[in-house]
C-alpha positions as protocol buffer text, in pm:
chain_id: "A"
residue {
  index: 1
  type: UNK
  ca { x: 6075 y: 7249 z: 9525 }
}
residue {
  index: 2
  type: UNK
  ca { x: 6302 y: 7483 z: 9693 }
}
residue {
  index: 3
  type: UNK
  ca { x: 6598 y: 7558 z: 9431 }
}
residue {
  index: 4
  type: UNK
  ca { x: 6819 y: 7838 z: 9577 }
}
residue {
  index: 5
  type: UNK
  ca { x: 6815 y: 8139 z: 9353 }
}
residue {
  index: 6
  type: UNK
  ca { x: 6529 y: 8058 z: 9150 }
}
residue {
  index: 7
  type: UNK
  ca { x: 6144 y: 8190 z: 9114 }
}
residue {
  index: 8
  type: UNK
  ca { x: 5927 y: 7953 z: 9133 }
}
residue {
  index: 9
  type: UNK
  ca { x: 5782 y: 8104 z: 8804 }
}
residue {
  index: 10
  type: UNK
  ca { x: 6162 y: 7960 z: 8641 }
}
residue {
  index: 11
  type: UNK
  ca { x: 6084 y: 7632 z: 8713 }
}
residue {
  index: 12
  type: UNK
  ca { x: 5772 y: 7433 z: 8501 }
}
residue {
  index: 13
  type: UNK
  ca { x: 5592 y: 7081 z: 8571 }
}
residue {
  index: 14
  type: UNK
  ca { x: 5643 y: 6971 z: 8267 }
}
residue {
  index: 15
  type: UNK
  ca { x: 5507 y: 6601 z: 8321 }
}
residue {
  index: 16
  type: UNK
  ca { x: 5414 y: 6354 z: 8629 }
}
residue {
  index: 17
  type: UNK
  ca { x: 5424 y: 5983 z: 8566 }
}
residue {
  index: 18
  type: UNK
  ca { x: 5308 y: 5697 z: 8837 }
}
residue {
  index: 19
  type: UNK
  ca { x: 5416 y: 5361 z: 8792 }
}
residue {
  index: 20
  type: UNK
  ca { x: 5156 y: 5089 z: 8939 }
}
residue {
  index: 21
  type: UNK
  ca { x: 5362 y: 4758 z: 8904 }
}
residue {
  index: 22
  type: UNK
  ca { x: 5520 y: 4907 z: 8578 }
}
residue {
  index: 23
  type: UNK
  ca { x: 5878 y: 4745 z: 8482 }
}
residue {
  index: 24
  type: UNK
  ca { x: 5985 y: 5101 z: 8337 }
}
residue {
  index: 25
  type: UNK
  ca { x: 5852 y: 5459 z: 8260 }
}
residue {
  index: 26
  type: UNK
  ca { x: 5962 y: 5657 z: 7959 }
}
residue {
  index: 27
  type: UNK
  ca { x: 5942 y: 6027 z: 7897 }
}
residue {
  index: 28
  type: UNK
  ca { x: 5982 y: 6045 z: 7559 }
}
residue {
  index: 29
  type: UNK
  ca { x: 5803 y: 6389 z: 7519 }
}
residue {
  index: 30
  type: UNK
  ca { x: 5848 y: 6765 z: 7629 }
}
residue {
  index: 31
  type: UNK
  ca { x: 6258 y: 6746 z: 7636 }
}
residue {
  index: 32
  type: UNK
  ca { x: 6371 y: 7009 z: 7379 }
}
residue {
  index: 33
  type: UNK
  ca { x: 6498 y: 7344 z: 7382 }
}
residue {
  index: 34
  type: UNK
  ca { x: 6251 y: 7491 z: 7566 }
}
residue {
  index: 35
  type: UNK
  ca { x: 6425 y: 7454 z: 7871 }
}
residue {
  index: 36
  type: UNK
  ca { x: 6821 y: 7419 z: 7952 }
}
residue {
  index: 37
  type: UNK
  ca { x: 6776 y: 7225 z: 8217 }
}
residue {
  index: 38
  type: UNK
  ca { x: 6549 y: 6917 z: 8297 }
}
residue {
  index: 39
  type: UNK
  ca { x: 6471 y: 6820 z: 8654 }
}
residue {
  index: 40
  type: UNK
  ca { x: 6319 y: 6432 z: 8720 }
}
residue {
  index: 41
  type: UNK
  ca { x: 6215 y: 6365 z: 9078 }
}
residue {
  index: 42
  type: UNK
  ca { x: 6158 y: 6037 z: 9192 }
}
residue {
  index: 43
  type: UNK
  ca { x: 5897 y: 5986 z: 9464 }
}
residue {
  index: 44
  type: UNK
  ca { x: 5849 y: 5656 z: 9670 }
}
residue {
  index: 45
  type: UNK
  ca { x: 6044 y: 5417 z: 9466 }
}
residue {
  index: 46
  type: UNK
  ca { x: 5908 y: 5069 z: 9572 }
}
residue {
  index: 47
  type: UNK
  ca { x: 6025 y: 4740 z: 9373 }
}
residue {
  index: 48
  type: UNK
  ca { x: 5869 y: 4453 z: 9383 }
}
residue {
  index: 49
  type: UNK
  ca { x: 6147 y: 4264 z: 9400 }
}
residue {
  index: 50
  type: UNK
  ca { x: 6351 y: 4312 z: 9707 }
}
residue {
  index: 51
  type: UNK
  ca { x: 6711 y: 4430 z: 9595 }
}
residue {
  index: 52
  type: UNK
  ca { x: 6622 y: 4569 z: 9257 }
}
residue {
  index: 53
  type: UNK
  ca { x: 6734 y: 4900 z: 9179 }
}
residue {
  index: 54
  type: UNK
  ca { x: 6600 y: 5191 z: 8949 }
}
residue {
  index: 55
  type: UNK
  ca { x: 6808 y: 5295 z: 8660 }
}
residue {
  index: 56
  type: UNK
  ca { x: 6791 y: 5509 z: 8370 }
}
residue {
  index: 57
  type: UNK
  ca { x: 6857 y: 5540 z: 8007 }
}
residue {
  index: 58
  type: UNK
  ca { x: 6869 y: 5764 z: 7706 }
}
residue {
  index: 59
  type: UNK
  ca { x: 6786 y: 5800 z: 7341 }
}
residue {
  index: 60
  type: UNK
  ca { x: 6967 y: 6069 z: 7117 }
}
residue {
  index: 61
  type: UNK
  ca { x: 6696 y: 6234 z: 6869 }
}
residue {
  index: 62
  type: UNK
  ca { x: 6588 y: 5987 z: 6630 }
}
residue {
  index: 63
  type: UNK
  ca { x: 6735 y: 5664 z: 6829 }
}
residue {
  index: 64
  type: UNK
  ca { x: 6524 y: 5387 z: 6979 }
}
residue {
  index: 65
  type: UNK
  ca { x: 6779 y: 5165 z: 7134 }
}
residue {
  index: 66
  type: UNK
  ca { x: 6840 y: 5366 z: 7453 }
}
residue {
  index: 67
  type: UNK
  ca { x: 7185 y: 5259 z: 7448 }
}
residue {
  index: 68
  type: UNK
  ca { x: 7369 y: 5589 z: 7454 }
}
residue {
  index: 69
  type: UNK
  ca { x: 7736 y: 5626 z: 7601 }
}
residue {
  index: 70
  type: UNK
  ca { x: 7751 y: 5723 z: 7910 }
}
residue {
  index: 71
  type: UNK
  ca { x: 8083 y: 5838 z: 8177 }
}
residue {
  index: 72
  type: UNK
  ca { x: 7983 y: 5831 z: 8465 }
}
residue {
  index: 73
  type: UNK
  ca { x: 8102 y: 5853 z: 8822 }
}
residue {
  index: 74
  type: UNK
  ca { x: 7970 y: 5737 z: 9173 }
}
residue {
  index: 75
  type: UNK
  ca { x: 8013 y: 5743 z: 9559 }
}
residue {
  index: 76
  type: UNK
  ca { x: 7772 y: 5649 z: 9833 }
}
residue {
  index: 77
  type: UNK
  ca { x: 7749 y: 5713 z: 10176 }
}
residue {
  index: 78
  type: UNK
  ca { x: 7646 y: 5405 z: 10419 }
}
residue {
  index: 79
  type: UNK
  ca { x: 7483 y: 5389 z: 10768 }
}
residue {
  index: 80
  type: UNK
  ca { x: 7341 y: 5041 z: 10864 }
}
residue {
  index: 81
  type: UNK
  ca { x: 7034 y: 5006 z: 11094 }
}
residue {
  index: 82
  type: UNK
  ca { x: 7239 y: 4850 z: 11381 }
}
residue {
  index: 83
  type: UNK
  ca { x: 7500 y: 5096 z: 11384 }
}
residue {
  index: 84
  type: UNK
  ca { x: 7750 y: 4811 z: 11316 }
}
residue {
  index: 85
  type: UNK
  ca { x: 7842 y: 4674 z: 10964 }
}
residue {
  index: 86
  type: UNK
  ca { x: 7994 y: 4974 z: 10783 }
}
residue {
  index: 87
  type: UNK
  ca { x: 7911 y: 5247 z: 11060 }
}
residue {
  index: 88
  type: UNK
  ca { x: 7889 y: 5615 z: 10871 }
}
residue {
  index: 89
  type: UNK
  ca { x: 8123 y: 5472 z: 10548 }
}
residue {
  index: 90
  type: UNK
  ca { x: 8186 y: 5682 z: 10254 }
}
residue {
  index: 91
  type: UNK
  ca { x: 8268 y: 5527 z: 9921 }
}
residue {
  index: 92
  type: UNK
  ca { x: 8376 y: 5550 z: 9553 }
}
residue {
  index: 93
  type: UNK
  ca { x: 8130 y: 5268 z: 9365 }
}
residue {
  index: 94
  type: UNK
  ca { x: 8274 y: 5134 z: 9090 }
}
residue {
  index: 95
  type: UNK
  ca { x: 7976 y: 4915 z: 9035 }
}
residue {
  index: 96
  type: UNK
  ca { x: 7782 y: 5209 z: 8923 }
}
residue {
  index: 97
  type: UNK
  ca { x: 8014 y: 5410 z: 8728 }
}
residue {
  index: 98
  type: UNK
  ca { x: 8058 y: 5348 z: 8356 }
}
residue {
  index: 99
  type: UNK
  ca { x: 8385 y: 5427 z: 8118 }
}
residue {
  index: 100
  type: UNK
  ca { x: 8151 y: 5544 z: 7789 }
}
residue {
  index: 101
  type: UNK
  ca { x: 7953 y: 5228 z: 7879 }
}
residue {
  index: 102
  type: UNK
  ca { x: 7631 y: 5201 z: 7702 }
}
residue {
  index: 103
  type: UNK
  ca { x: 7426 y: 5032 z: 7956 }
}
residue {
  index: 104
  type: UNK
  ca { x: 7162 y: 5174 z: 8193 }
}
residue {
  index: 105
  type: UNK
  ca { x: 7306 y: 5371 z: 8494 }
}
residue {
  index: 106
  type: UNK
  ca { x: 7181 y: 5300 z: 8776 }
}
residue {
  index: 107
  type: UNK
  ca { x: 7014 y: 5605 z: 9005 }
}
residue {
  index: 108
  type: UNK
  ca { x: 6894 y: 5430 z: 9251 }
}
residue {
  index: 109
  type: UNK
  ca { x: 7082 y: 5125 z: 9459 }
}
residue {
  index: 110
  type: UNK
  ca { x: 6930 y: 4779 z: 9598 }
}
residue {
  index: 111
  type: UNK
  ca { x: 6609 y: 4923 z: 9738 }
}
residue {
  index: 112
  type: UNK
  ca { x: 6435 y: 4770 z: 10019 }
}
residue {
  index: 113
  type: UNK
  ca { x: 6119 y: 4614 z: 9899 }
}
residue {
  index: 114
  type: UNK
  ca { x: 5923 y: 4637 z: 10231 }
}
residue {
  index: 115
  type: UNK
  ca { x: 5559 y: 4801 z: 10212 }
}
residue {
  index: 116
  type: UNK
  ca { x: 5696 y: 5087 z: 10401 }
}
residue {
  index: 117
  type: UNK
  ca { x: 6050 y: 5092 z: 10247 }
}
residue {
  index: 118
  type: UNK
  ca { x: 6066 y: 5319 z: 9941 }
}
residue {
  index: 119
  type: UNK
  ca { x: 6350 y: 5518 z: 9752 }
}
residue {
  index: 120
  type: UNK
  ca { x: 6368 y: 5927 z: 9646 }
}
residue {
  index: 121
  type: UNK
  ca { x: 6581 y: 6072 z: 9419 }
}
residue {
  index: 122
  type: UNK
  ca { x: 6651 y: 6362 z: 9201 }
}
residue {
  index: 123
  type: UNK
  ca { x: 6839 y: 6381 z: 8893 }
}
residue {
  index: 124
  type: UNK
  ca { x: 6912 y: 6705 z: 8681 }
}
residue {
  index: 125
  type: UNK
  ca { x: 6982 y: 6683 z: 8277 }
}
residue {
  index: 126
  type: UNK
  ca { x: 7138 y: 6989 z: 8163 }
}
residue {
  index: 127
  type: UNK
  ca { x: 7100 y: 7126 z: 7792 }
}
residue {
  index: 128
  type: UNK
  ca { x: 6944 y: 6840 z: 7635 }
}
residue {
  index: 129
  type: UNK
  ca { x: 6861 y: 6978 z: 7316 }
}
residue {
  index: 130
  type: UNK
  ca { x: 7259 y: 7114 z: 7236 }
}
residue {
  index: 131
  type: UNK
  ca { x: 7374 y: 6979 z: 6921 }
}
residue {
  index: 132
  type: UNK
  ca { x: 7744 y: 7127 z: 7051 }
}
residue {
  index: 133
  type: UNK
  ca { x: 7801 y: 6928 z: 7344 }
}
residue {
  index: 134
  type: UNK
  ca { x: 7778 y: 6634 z: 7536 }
}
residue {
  index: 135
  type: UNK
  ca { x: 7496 y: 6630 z: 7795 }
}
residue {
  index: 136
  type: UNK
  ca { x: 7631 y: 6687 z: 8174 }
}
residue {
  index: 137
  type: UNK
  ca { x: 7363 y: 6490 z: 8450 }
}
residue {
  index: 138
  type: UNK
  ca { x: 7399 y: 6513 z: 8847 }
}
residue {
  index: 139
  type: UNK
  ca { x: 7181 y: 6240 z: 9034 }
}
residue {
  index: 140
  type: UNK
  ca { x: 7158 y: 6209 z: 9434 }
}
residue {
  index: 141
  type: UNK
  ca { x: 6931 y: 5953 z: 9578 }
}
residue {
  index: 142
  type: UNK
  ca { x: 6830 y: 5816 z: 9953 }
}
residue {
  index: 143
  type: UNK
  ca { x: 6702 y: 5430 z: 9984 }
}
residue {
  index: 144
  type: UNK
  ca { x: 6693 y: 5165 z: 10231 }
}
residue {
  index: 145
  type: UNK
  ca { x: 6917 y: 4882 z: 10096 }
}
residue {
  index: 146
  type: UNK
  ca { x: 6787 y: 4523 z: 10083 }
}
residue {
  index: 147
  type: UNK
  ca { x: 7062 y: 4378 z: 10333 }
}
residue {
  index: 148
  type: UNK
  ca { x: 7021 y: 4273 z: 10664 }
}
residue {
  index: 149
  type: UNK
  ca { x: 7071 y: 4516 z: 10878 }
}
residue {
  index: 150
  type: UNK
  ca { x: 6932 y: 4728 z: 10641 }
}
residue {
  index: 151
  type: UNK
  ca { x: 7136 y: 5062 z: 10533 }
}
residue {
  index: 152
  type: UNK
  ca { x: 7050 y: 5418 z: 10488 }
}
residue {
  index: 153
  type: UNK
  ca { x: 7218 y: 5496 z: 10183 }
}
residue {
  index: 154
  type: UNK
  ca { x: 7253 y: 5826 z: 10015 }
}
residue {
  index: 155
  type: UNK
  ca { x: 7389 y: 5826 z: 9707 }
}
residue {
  index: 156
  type: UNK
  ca { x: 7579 y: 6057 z: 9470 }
}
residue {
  index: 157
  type: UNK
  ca { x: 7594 y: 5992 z: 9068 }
}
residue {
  index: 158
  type: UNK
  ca { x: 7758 y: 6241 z: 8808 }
}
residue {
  index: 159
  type: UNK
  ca { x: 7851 y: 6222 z: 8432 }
}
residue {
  index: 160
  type: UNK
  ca { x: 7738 y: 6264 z: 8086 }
}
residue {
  index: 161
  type: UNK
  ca { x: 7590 y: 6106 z: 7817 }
}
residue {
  index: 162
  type: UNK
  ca { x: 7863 y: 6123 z: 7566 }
}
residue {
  index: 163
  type: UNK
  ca { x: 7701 y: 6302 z: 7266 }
}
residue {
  index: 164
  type: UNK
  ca { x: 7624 y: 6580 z: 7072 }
}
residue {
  index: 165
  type: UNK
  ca { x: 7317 y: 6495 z: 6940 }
}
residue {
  index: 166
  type: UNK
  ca { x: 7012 y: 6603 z: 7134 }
}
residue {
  index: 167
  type: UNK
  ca { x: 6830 y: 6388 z: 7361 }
}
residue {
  index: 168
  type: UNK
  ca { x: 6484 y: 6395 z: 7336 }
}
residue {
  index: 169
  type: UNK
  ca { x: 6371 y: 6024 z: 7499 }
}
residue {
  index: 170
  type: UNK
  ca { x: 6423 y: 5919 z: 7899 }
}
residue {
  index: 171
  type: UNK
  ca { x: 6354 y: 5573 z: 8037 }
}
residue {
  index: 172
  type: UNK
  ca { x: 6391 y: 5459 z: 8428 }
}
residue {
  index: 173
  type: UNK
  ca { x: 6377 y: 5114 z: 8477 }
}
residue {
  index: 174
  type: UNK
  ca { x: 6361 y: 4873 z: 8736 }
}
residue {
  index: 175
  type: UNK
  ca { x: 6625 y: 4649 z: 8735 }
}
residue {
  index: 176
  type: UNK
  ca { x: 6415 y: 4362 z: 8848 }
}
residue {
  index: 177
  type: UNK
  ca { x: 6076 y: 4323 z: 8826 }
}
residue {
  index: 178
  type: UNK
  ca { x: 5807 y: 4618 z: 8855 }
}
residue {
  index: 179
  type: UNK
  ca { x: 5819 y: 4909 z: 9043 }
}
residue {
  index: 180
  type: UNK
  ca { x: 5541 y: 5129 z: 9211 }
}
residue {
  index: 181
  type: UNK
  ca { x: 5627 y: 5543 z: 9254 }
}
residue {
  index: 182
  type: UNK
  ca { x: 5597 y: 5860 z: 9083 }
}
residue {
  index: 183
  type: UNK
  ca { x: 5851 y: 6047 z: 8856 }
}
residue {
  index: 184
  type: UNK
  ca { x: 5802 y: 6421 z: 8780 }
}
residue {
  index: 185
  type: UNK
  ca { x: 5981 y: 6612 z: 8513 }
}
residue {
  index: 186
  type: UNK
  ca { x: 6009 y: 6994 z: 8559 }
}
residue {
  index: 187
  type: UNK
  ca { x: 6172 y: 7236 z: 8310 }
}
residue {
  index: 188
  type: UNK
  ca { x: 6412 y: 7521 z: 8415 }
}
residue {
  index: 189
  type: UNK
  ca { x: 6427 y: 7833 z: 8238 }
}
């Protein structure tokens, strides 16, 4: 895993998840205040639906709608394949940011759906369970986009779900279709 300045003993596999032409995966146990920190990897997003893109959502303890309010923020960085169309550009997104929106945010942008195209991410909740504060996420993910020439795009997603009841319930979510991959959910202590 490689986390500078901690033991490997401080961090905890908590849960791994594969999705086999699944439209969503949900972790909707083991997030409570056992840890103050939640770690979800993503591992070989692949959509089934060329351009979809992976997303994720939130329930506050008690909730089922996974419609919590999130702020968010989000800039990319862009490379295409023929060293062309937006050579090396870096970008504020306002297409993935949200202003205490309530939809899903998205994680993961436009993935290629090619059987050797696939997306990786990593997203970190921190203090879940706090009844005192608002919950503070940082999310950086690397896909190949779905255009033509195709992109190397490494993105960079911040913000927080805007309340201070405890979240308990995570859902990613392909935006179209199904997805194949795995998810992992670590604890940090």
């Amino acid at each position: 895993m490689g986390v500078s300045g901690v033991s490997s003993a401080d961090v905890v596999l908590i849960q791994t998840q594969t999705a086999s032409a699944d439209a969503s995966i949900t972790f909707d146990s083991g997030i409570d205040s056992t840890y103050g920190e939640y770690i979800f990897g993503v591992y070989n997003f692949n959509p089934s639906a060329n351009g979809s893109s992976l997303d994720m959502q939130c329930n506050a303890a008690s909730a089922t709608g996974y419609n919590e309010q999130i702020q968010s923020t989000s800039f990319k960085a862009v490379h295409s394949d023929d060293d062309t169309t937006d050579a090396g550009t870096l970008s504020y997104d306002t297409s993935r940011d949200q202003a205490n929106g309530t939809s899903n945010q998205l994680i993961i942008w436009k993935s290629h759906n090619a059987a050797s195209a696939n997306a990786n991410g990593i997203i970190h909740l921190f203090n879940p369970a706090s009844t005192t504060y608002v919950k503070h996420f940082i999310c950086r993910s690397q896909s190949i986009d779905s255009t033509s020439p195709a992109y190397s795009t490494d993105s960079f997603i911040a913000g927080y779900i805007n309340t201070t009841t405890a979240i308990d319930d995570i859902k990613f979510s392909s935006t179209e279709g199904t997805f194949d991959g795995v998810i992992k959910m670590w604890g940090v202590k």
